[in-house]
N, C-alpha and C positions, 0 to 999 in steps of 0.2 A: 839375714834380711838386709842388712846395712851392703853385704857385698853384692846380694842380689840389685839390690837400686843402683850402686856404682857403675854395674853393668850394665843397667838400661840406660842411666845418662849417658856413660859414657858411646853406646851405640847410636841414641839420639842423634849425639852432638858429632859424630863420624858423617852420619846421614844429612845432617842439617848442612856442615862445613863440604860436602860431597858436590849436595844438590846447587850450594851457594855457587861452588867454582863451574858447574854447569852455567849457571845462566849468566855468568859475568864472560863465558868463552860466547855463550849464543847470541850476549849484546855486543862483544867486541865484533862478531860476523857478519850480525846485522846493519852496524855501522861500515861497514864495509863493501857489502853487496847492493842496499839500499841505492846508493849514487849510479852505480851501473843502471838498474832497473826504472830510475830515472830518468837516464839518460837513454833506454830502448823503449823507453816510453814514448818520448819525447820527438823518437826515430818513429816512430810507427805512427804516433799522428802527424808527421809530415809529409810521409811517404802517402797516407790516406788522401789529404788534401793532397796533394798531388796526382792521384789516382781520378779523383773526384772531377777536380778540375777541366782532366784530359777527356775522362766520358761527357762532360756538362759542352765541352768544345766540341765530340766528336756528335753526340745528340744533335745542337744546333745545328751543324753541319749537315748532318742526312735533312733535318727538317726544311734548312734551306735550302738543298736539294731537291726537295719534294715540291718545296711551295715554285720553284722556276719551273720543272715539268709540268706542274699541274697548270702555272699559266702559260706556258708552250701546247698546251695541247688544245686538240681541234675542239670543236663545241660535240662533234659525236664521241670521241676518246673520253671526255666530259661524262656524258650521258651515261657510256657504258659501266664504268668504273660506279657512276652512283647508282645504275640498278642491279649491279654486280651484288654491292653493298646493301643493297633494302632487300635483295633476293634472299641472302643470306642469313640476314635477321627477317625475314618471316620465314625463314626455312625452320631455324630456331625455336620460333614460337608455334609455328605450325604442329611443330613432332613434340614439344612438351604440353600443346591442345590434346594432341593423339593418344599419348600416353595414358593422360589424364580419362581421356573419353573412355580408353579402354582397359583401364586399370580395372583389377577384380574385384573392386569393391563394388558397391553398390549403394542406392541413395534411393529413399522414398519420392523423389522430384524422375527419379529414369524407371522409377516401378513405375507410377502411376503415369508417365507417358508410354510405357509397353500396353500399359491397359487399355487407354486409351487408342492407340493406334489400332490394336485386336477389335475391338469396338467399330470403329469406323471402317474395318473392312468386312463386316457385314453386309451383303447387298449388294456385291460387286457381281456383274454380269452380262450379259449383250442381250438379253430378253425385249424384244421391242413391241411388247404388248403393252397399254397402260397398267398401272397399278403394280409393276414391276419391277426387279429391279435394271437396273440399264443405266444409260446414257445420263449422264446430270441433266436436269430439266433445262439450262441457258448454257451459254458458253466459257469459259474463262474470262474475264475482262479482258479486252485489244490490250491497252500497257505490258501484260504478262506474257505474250505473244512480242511485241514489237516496240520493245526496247530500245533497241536502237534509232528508233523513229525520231525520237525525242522531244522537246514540250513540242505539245500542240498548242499552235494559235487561236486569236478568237475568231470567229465567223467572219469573213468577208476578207479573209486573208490577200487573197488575190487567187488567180485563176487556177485550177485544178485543185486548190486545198478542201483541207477537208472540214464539211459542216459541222455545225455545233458551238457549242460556247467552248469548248475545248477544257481539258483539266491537266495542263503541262506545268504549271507551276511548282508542283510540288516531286517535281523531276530535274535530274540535274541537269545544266546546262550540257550539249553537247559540240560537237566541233562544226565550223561553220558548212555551210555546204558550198559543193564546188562552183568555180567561177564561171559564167557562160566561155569566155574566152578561150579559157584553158580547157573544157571541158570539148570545147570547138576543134581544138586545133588535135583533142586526140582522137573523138571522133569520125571527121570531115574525111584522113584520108582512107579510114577504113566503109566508111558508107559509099565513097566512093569506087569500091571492088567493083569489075563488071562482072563476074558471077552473080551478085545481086539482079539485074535484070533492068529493066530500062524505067520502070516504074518504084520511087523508094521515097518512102515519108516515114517520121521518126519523132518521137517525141520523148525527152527528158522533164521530170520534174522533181524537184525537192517535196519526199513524202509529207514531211513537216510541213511547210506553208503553201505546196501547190505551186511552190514560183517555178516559171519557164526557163530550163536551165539550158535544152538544147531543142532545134526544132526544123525539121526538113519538110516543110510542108504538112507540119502537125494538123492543120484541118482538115485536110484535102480527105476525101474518104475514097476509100479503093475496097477490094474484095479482101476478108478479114480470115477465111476460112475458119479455122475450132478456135479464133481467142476469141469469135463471138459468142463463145462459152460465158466468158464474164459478164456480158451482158445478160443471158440467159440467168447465171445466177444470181446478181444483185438485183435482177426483178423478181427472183421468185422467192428470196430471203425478205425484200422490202414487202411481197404480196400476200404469203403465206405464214412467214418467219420458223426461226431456224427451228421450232421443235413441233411444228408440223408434221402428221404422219398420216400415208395416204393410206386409204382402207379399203381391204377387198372383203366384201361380207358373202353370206351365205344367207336368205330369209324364204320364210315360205308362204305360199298363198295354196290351202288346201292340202293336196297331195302335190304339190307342183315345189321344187326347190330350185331355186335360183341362183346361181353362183354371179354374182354383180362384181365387175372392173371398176378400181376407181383411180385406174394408172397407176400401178407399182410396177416396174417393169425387173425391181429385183426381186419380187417372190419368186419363190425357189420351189423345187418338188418337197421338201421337207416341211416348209411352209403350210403347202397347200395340203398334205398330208395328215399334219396337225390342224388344221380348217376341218375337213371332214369329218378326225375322231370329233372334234365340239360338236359340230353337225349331228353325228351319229348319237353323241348322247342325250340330245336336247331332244332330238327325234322318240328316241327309247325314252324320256319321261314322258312323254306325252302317246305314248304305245303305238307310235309311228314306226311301221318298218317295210316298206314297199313307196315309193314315189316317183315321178318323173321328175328329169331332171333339164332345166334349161339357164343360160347363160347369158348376160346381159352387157353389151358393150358401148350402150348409148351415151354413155358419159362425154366421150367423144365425138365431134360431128366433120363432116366431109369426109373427104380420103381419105386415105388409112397410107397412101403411095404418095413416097416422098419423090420430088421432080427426077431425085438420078435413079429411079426405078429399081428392082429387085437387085439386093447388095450385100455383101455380107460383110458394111460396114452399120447397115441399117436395118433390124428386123420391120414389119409392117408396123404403124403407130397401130397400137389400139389398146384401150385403158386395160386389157387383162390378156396378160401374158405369163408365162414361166420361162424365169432367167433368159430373159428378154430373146425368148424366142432361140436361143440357141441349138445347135444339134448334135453340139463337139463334147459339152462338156465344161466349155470354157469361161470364164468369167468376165473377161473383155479384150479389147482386140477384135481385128474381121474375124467372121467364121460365119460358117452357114447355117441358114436360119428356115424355121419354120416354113411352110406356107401358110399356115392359117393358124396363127398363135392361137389367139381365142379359143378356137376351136378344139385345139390338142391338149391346151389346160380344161377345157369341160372336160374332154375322153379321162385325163389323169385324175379329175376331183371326181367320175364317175366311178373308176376302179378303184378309189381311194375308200368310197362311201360302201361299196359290194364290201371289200375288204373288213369291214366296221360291222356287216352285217345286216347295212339295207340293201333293199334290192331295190335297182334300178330300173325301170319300164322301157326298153326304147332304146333311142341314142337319144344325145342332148340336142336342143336344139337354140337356136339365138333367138331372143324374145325379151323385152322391158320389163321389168318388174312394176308389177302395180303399187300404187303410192299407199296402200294401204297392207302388204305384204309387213308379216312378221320378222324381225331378226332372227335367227339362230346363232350364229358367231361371226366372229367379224377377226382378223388380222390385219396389223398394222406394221407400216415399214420404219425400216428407221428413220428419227429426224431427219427434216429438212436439210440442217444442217449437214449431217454424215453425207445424205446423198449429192451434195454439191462438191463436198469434197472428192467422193469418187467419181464423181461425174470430171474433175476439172482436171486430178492425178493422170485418169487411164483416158483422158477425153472420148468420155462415153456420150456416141450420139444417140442413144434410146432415151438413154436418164434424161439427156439436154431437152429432146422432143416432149419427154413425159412432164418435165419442169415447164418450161414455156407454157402448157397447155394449162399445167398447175397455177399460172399467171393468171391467162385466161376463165379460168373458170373463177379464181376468186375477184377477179375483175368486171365478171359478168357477161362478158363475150364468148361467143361460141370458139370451143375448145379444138379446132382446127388449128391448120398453118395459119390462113389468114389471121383470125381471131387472135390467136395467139401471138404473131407478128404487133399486132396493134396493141395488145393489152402491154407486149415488153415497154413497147413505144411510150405509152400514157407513164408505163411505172415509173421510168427512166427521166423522163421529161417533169414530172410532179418535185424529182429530186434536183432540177436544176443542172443537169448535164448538159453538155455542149450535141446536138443530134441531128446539128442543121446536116443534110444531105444522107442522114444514117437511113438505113434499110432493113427491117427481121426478116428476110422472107421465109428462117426457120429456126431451129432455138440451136441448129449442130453445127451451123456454118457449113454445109455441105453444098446448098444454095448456093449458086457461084452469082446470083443477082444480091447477096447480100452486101450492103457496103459500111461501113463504119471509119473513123478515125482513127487518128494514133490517143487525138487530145481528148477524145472519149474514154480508149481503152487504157491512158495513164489516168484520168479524172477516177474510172470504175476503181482502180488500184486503191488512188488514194482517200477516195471511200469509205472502200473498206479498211483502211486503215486509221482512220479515225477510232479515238478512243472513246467518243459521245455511242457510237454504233458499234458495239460488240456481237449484237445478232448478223453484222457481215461480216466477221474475222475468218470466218471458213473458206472465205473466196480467195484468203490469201494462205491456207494453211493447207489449203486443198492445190494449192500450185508444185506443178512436178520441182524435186533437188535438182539440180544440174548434176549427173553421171550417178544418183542414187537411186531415183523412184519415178515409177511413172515414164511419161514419155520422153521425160530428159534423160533416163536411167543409162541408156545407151550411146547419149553425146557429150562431151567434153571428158573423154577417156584420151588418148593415146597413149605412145610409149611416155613422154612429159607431164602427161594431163594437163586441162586447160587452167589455169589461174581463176576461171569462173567456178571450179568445180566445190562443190558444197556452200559454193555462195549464191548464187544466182537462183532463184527460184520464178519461174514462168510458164505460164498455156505455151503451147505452140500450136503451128498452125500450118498443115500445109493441103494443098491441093496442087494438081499438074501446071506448074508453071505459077502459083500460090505460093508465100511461105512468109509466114511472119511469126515475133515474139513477143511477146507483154510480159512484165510481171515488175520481181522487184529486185534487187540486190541491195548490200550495205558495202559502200565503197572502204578502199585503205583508211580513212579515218575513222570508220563507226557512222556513218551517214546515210541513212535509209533513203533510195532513190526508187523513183517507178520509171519504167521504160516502155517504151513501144517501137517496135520496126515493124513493119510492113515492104511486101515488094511484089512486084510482080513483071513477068515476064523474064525470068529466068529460067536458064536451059535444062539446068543441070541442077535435082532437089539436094542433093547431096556439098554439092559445094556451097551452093546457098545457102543452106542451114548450117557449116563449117562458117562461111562468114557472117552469118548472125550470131552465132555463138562468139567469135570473136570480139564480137559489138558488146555485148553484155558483158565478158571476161573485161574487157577492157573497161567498163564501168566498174566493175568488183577491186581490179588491180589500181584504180587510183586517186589522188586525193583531189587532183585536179585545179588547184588553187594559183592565180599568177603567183611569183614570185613577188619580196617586196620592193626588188629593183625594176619591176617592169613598167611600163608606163610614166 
């Protein structure tokens, strides 16, 4: 035992005196290497601050760099750099909005707007019978359409503005409108083209206040040819208003059925087709099935011949027609027409009703319905408002003649040219238009004794741009695009296209040696303008109507304002 312990001590004490001389070698190394590490310590935070430094020089240096370019440069070098910059952050925000909207998740806030949406497309349809579904019963409110218009004034703005107490306050302010002067000097040399013709008056106005921005003999009234459309429609919106719809009935006295016009000149064979089955069924309850059949056109009084005689820009007026009397096929545009519209719609509503299973006696003949006849069915067209707009799009002079007369009759005057002539008059003059020297002699303009102004047909414009009056926003919505729709659909095309094109919206107008434009544009700043040219005695329609289009491009294309070095 005793030797055993000897050995453990003495192996202890090898291992103790071992480890001892270990760590008296690793503090002498220590003491040694320390002062170096030190000393590359010491290197490497100088070298740092030196490093630091050079970048914190070479940083300011680009900065100052930056900040002399940036005042070296123009005010548009300016511009583009800061919407370079906002473009790029909403580019940003725009695509993590995207994301977001279309991520697959889902949320009870986007279920119950799917429901909702499904819901409110119930009803959708073109049925223009009452009680149906169709057309919204009013129009959009005007602000939602013509925006660009911007605030409306209060009443009594000045000349051409628009009535009402006006609701632009709670619109933003927009950019001023253009200068008479400036607006002068780019106008002037282009009204001056002798293609225009020796006769030329012109009127500009700011759609917002009505103020007189340009004016070549703006009262002067001359022959207006089809923008005496506008007049035609803002008296028969003001007389009838926009959800007005004209009805062709069908009633009976005994065995006698009467098919009654009450001026729809767009019922259609389809139309009248479904007229008869109602017909045929109201008949069959009542154990009707044999009748004569006659047709009544008195709605309407005097002529039925418009002064430029049998046309196929005009079928005959008379309160009942199918598809206004055409023989083509076609919907509008000239084409040949009926002889005896009235007439060829009784023959079609009498094979309509055989077809059904009554029998018809006879041929039809024309004869008044007595005031005490029963209804059977009745058809009705579409609003007021729809047919002003295709009246003003394809400058339909049947609709124009059928409107006007629609004037007249709720006016109280006999439903003729004259009659009608007078009632646009009274409507037009009630709303405080300028009409000194004005003339209807028809609602199509095809009258070449018709006369109007420019400061009427921009006053009509801005009208109906008024946002107090939303039942006339159709007068401006029903205006052809420039090179899209309508009768502009084919000008301001070439191989360049004109600068007017998708801006300029306008009637036109032409007759031989006639040719004028109205409507409206929104110039290079967002600034809703109404315009009018007029001319007459030009040679050539085609050049003519190249430099009216120019007139109105030239509106579109500018901001028009002096300079603020001038004057």
């Amino acid at each position: 035992m005793h030797d055993t312990g000897s050995k453990v001590r003495g192996t202890a004490n090898r291992a103790y005196r071992s480890g001892l001389r270990a760590a008296r070698s690793v503090a002498a190394h220590t003491r040694t290497v320390a002062p170096r590490a030190r000393a590359l310590a010491a290197h490497a935070r100088t070298t740092a601050l030196r490093a630091n430094a050079r970048g914190r020089a070479a940083v300011d240096a680009a900065v100052d760099g930056a900040r002399r370019r940036w005042r070296a440069a123009s005010p548009q070098q300016r511009l583009t750099v800061r919407f370079t910059a906002a473009s790029t952050a909403l580019g940003l925000v725009a695509a993590l909005l995207a994301v977001a909207a279309a991520g697959p998740w889902d949320s009870g806030q986007r279920t119950a707007e799917r429901v909702r949406a499904a819901r409110q497309e119930r009803g959708s349809g073109a049925d223009h019978t009452p009680g149906t579904p169709g057309r919204p019963s009013g129009p959009p409110a005007a602000p939602q359409v013509l925006a660009a218009a911007g605030p409306v004034p209060e009443q009594g703005a000045g000349e051409g503005g628009p009535q009402g107490s006006g609701r632009g306050d709670s619109r933003p302010e927009q950019m001023p409108p253009p200068t008479a002067s400036a607006l002068a000097d780019t106008l002037e040399p282009l009204i001056e083209d002798g293609s225009l013709g020796a006769v030329r008056h012109a009127s500009v106005v700011d759609a917002v206040t009505g103020r007189q921005l340009f004016s070549r003999d703006a009262r002067a009234v001359s022959a207006p040819a089809s923008t005496i459309k506008l007049a035609t429609a803002v008296a028969a919106l003001t007389a009838r208003g926009e959800t007005y719809r004209i009805a062709t009935r069908a009633v009976r006295e005994d065995d006698r059925v009467t098919l009654v016009g009450g001026g729809d000149p767009t019922l259609t064979g389809k139309d009248l087709t479904a007229l008869a089955a109602r017909t045929a069924r109201a008949l069959d309850g009542s154990d009707t099935h044999t009748v004569r059949l006659r047709y009544d056109t008195s709605r309407y009084t005097g002529t039925e011949r418009h002064v430029i005689g049998p046309n196929e820009n005009l079928a005959r007026v008379t309160p009942l027609m199918v598809e206004e009397g055409r023989t083509d096929g076609s919907d509008h545009g000239p084409a040949p027409r009926a002889a005896d519209p009235a007439r060829e719609a009784a023959d079609a509503f009498a094979d309509a009703l055989e077809d059904k299973g009554v029998t018809v006696e006879g041929a039809p003949r024309e004869r008044t319905a007595g005031k005490q006849a029963t209804e059977l069915a009745v058809h009705r067209s579409a609003p007021l408002g729809a047919l002003v707009e295709r009246m003003l799009t394809h400058s339909d002079n049947d609709l124009a003649e059928a409107l006007a007369r629609q004037t007249a009759l709720a006016a109280g005057e006999p439903a003729g040219f004259r009659g009608a002539g007078r009632a646009v008059r009274h409507t037009l003059d009630r709303l405080g238009l300028p009409l000194k020297g004005a003339r209807f002699a028809d609602g199509s303009g095809l009258d070449r004794a018709d006369r109007v102004s420019p400061a009427l047909l921009t006053r009509l414009l801005t009208l109906a741009a008024d946002p107090d009056r939303p039942a006339l926003r159709t007068v401006l919505t029903g205006l052809p695009v420039a090179r899209f729709t309508g009768t502009l659909g084919s000008r301001y095309g070439g191989e360049r296209g004109e600068p007017g094109a998708g801006l300029v919206r306008a009637k036109t107008g032409t007759l031989t040696g006639v040719n004028t434009l109205a409507g409206t544009v929104v110039d290079a700043d967002g600034r809703m303008l109404a315009f009018a040219f007029m001319t007459t005695g030009a040679a050539a329609r085609d050049a003519a109507q190249q430099s009216l289009d120019r007139l109105a491009s030239a509106l579109a294309n500018c901001g028009c304002r002096d300079s603020p070095s001038a004057g």
